[in-house]
LUMDRENPA-382126 format. One record per residue (C-alpha): residue number from 1; x, y, z; residue in three letters. Coordinates in Angstrom, 2 decimals, padded with zeros to 5 digits. Example, Ala and Ser with C-alpha at 12.3 -4.5 7.8 and 13.67 -1.06 7.14 Angstrom:
> 1 / 012.30 / -004.50 / 007.80 / ALA
> 2 / 013.67 / -001.06 / 007.14 / SER
! end
This chain:
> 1 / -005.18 / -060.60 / 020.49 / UNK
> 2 / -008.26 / -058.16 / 020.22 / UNK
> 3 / -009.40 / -057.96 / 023.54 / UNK
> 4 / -013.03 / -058.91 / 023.62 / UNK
> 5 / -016.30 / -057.09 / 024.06 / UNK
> 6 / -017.61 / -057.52 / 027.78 / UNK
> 7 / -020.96 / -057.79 / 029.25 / UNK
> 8 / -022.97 / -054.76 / 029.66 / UNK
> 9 / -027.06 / -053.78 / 029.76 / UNK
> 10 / -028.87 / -056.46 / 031.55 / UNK
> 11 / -026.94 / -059.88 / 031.99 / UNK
> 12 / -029.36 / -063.06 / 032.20 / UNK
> 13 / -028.47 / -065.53 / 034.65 / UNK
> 14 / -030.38 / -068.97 / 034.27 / UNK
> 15 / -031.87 / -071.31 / 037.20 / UNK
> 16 / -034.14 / -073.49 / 035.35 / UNK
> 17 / -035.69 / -074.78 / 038.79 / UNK
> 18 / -037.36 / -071.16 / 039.41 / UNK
> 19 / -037.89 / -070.81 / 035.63 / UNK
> 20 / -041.46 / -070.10 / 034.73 / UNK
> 21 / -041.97 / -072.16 / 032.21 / UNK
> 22 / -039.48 / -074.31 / 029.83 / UNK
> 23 / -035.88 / -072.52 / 030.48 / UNK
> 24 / -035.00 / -072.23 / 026.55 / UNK
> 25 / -038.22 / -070.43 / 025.75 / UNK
> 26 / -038.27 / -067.86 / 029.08 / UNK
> 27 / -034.51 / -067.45 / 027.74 / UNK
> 28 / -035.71 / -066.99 / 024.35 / UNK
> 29 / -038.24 / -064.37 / 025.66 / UNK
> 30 / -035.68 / -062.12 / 027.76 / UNK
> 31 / -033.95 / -062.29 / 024.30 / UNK
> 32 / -036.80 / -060.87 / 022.35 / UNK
> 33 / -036.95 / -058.06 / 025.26 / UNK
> 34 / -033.54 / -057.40 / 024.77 / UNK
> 35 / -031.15 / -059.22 / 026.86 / UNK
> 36 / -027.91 / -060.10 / 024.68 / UNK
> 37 / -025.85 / -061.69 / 027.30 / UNK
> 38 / -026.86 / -065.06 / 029.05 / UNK
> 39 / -025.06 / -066.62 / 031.65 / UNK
> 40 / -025.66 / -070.70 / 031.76 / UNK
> 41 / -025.78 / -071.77 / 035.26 / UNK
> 42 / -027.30 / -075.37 / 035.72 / UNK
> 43 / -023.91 / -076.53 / 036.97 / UNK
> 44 / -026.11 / -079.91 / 038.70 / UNK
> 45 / -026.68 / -081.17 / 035.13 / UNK
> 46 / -024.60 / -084.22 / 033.39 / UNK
> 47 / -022.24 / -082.61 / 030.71 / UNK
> 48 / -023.83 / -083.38 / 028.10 / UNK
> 49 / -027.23 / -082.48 / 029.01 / UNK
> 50 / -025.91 / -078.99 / 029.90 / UNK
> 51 / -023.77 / -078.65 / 026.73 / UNK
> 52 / -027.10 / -079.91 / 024.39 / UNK
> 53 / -028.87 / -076.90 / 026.47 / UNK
> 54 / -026.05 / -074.46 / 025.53 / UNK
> 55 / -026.98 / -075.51 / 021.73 / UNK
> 56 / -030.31 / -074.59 / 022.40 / UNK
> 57 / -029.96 / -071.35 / 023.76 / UNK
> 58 / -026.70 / -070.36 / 021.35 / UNK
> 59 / -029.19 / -070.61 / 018.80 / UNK
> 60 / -032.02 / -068.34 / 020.24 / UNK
> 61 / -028.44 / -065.67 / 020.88 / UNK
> 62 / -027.14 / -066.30 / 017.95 / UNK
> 63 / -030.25 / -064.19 / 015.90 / UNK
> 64 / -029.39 / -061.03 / 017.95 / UNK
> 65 / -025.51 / -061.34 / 018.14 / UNK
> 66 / -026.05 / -062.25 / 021.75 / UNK
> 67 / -022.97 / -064.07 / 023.86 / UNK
> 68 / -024.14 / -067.28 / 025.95 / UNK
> 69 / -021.07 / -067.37 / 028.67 / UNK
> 70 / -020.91 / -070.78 / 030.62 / UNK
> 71 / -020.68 / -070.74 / 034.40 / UNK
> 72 / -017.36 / -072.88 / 035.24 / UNK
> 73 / -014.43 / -073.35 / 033.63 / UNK
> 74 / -016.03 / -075.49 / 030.71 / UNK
> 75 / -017.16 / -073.36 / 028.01 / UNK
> 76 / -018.73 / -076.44 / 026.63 / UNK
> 77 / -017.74 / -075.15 / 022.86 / UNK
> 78 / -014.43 / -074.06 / 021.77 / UNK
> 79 / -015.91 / -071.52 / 019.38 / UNK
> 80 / -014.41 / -073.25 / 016.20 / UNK
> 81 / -017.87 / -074.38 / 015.05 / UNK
> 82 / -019.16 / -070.91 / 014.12 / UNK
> 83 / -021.86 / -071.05 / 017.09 / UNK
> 84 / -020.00 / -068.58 / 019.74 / UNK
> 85 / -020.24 / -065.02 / 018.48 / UNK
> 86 / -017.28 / -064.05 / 020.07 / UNK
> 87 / -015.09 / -066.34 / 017.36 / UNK
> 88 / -012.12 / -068.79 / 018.00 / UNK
> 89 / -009.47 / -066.71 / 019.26 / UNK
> 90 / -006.64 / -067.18 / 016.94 / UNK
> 91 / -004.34 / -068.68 / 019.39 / UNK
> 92 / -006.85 / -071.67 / 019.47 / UNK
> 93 / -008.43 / -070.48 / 022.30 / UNK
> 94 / -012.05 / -069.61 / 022.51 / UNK
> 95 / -015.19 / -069.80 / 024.65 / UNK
> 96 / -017.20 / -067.65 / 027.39 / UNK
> 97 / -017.07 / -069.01 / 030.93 / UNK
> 98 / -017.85 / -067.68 / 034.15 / UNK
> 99 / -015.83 / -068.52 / 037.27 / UNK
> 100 / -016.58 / -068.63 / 040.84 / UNK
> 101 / -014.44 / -066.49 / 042.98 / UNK
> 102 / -012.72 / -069.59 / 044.96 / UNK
> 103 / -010.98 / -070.12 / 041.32 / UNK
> 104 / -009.57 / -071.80 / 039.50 / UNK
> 105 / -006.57 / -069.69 / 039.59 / UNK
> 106 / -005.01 / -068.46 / 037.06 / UNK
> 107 / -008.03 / -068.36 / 035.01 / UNK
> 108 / -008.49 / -070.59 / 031.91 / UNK
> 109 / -006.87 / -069.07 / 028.60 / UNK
> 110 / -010.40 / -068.38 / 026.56 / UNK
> 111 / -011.48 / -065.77 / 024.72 / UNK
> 112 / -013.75 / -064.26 / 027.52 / UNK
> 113 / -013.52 / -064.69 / 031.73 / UNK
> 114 / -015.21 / -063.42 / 034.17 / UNK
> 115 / -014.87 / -064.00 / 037.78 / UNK
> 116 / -017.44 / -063.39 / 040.80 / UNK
> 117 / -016.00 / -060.83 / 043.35 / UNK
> 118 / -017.42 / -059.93 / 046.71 / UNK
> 119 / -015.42 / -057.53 / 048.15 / UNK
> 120 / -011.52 / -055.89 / 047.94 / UNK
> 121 / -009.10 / -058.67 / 048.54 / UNK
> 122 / -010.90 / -060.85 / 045.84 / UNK
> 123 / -010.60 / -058.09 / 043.24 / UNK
> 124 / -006.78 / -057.93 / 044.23 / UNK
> 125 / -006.42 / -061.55 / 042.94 / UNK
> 126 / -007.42 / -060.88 / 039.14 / UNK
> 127 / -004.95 / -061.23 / 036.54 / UNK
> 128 / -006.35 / -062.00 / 032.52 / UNK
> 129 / -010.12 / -061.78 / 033.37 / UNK
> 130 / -011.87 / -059.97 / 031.70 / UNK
> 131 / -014.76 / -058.89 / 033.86 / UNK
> 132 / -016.33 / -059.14 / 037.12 / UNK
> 133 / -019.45 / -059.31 / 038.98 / UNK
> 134 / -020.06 / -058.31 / 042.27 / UNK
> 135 / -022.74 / -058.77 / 044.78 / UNK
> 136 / -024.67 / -058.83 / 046.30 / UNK
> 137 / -025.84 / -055.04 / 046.22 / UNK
> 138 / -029.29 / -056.03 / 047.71 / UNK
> 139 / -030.52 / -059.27 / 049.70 / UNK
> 140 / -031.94 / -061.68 / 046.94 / UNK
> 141 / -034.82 / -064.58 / 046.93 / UNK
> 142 / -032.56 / -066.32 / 045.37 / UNK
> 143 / -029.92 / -066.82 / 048.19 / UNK
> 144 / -031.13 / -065.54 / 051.37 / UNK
> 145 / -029.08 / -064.45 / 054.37 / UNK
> 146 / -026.32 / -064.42 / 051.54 / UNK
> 147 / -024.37 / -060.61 / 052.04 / UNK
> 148 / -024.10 / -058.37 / 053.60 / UNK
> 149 / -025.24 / -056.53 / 050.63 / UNK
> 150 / -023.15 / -053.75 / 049.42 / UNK
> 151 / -025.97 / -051.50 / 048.81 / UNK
> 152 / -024.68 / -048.47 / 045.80 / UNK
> 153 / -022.80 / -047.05 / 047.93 / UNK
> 154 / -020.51 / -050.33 / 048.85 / UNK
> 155 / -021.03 / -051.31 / 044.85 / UNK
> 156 / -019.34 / -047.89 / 043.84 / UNK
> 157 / -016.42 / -048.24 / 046.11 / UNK
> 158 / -015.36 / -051.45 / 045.26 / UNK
> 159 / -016.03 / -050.18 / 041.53 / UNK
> 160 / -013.54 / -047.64 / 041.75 / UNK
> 161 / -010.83 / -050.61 / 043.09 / UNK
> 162 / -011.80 / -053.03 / 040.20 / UNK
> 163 / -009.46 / -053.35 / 037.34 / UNK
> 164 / -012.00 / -054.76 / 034.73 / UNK
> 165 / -015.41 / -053.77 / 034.07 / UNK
> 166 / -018.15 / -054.34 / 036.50 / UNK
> 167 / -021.35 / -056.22 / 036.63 / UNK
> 168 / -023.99 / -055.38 / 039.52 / UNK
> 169 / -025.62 / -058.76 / 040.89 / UNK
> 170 / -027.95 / -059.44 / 043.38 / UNK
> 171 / -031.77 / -058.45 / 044.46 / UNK
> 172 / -032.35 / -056.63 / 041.41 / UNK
> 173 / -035.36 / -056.57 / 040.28 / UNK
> 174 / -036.52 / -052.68 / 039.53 / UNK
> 175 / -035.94 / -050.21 / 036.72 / UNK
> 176 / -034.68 / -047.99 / 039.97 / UNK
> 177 / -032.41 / -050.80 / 041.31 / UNK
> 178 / -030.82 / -050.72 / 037.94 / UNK
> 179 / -029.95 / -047.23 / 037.70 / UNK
> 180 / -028.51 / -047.25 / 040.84 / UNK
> 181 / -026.30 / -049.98 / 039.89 / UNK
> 182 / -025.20 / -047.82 / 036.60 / UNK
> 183 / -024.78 / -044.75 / 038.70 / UNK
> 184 / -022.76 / -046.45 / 040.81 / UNK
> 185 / -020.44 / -046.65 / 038.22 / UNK
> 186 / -021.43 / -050.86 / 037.02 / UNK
> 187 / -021.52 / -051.23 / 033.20 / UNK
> 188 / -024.33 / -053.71 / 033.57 / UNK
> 189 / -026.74 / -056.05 / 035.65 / UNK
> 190 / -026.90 / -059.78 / 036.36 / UNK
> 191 / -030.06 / -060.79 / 037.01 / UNK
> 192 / -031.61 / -064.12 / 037.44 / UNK
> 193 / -035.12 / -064.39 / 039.27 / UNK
> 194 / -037.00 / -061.32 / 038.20 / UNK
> 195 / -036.76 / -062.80 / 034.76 / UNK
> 196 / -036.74 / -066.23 / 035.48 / UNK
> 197 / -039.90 / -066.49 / 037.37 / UNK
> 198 / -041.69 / -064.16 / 035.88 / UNK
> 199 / -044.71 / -064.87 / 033.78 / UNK
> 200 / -043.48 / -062.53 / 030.99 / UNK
> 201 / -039.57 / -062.85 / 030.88 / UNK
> 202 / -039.69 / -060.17 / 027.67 / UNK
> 203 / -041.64 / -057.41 / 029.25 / UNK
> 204 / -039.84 / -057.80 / 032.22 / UNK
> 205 / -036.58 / -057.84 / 030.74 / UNK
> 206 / -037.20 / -055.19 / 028.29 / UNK
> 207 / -038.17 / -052.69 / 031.10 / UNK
> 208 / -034.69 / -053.77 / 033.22 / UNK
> 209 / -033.25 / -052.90 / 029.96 / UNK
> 210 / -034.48 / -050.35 / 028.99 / UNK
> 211 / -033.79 / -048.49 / 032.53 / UNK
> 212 / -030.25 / -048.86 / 031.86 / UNK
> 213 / -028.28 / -045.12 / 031.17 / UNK
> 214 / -027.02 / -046.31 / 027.61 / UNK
> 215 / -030.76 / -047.05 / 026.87 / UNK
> 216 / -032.15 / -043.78 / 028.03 / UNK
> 217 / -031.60 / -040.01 / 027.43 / UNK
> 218 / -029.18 / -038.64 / 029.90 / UNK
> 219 / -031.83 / -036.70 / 031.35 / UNK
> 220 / -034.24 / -039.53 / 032.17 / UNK
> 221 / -032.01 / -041.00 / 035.24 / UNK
> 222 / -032.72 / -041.05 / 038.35 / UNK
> 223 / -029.75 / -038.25 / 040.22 / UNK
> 224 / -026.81 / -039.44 / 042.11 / UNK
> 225 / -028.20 / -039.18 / 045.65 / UNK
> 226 / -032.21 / -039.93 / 044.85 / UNK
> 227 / -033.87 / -042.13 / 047.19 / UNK
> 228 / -032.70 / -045.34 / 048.00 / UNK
> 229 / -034.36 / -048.29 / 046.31 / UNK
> 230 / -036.49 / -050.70 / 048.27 / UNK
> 231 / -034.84 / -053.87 / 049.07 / UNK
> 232 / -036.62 / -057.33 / 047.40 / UNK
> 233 / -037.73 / -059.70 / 049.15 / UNK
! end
């Protein structure tokens, strides 16, 4: 089996209760800024109320060749209806999920895992995923006292001892914060409140995007060793 194309650039995470404004049109919006990959949180919803949202913002992916993956071990679609970008996988398998770094273990067979990672002895557990985040790298709104944050420094050791590519999550907000993170060695950012709440999800997420190394000339980032970036509050 082809293995599949991971998440890199800016990674959307959603939280519809921060969301400013209706969740499928702020998603819609980070879309048009440039964010491909959107994670679907909104793990308090009934099934099907969270799989008829994963409809809803599959279609505003779909138009880019964006990847909604599902946070849990329900991808909510087996990728046989044409929806999922990634395809069925053509051992029946298919699907994008997301799991939590307390399992399950093994991970589900679908066509793309990832699994949330905090520090060395979590990494040490993977087997078939297929990415990781790992956070947080700054303090965050959106869980506070949650850490201690790895800071670039922590991010790019625990980098180094991750078998899969890495996403950089937590308290990222800046264009600098960003940079760090790909300096650090991350192929890409999860980030869920400075899109969510912000009154302009595509202006916002095209200039997180477009701060990203593969985005830029090699001579716009910032050097290894530049000024720290200011912690969010």
């Amino acid at each position: 089996m082809t293995r599949p194309a991971t998440p890199h650039g800016v990674v959307l995470l959603t939280d519809r209760l921060v969301a400013h404004g209706d969740l499928v049109d702020v998603v819609a919006g980070a879309v048009h800024g440039g964010v491909r990959w959107v994670v679907l949180r909104e793990k308090d919803l009934p099934r099907a109320d969270r799989a008829a949202l994963a409809v809803d913002l599959r279609a505003a992916l779909t138009q880019v060749d964006g990847t909604l993956i599902v946070a849990g071990p329900d991808p909510l679609d087996d990728g046989s209806d044409g929806s999922d970008p990634l395809g069925p996988d053509p051992g029946g398998a298919g699907g994008a999920v997301h799991l939590p770094a307390a399992g399950p273990y093994p991970p589900p067979a679908l066509r793309l895992v990832g699994r949330s990672c905090h520090d060395a002895a979590e990494l040490a557990r993977l087997s078939t995923e297929h990415y990781v985040t790992l956070s947080p790298v700054w303090t965050t709104r959106s869980k506070p006292g949650y850490g201690p944050p790895l800071h670039p420094d922590g991010l790019r050791r625990l980098v180094r001892l991750s078998p899969v590519p890495v996403l950089a999550l937590g308290g990222i907000e800046t264009p600098q914060q960003v940079t760090a993170c790909a300096e650090a060695g991350a192929v890409g950012v999860a980030v869920l409140g400075a899109i969510m709440r912000a009154a302009d999800p595509a202006e916002v997420a095209a200039t997180l995007t477009s701060a990203f190394p593969s985005t830029r000339r090699t001579t716009d980032r910032i050097p290894v060793g530049g000024a720290r970036p200011e912690e969010t509050t």
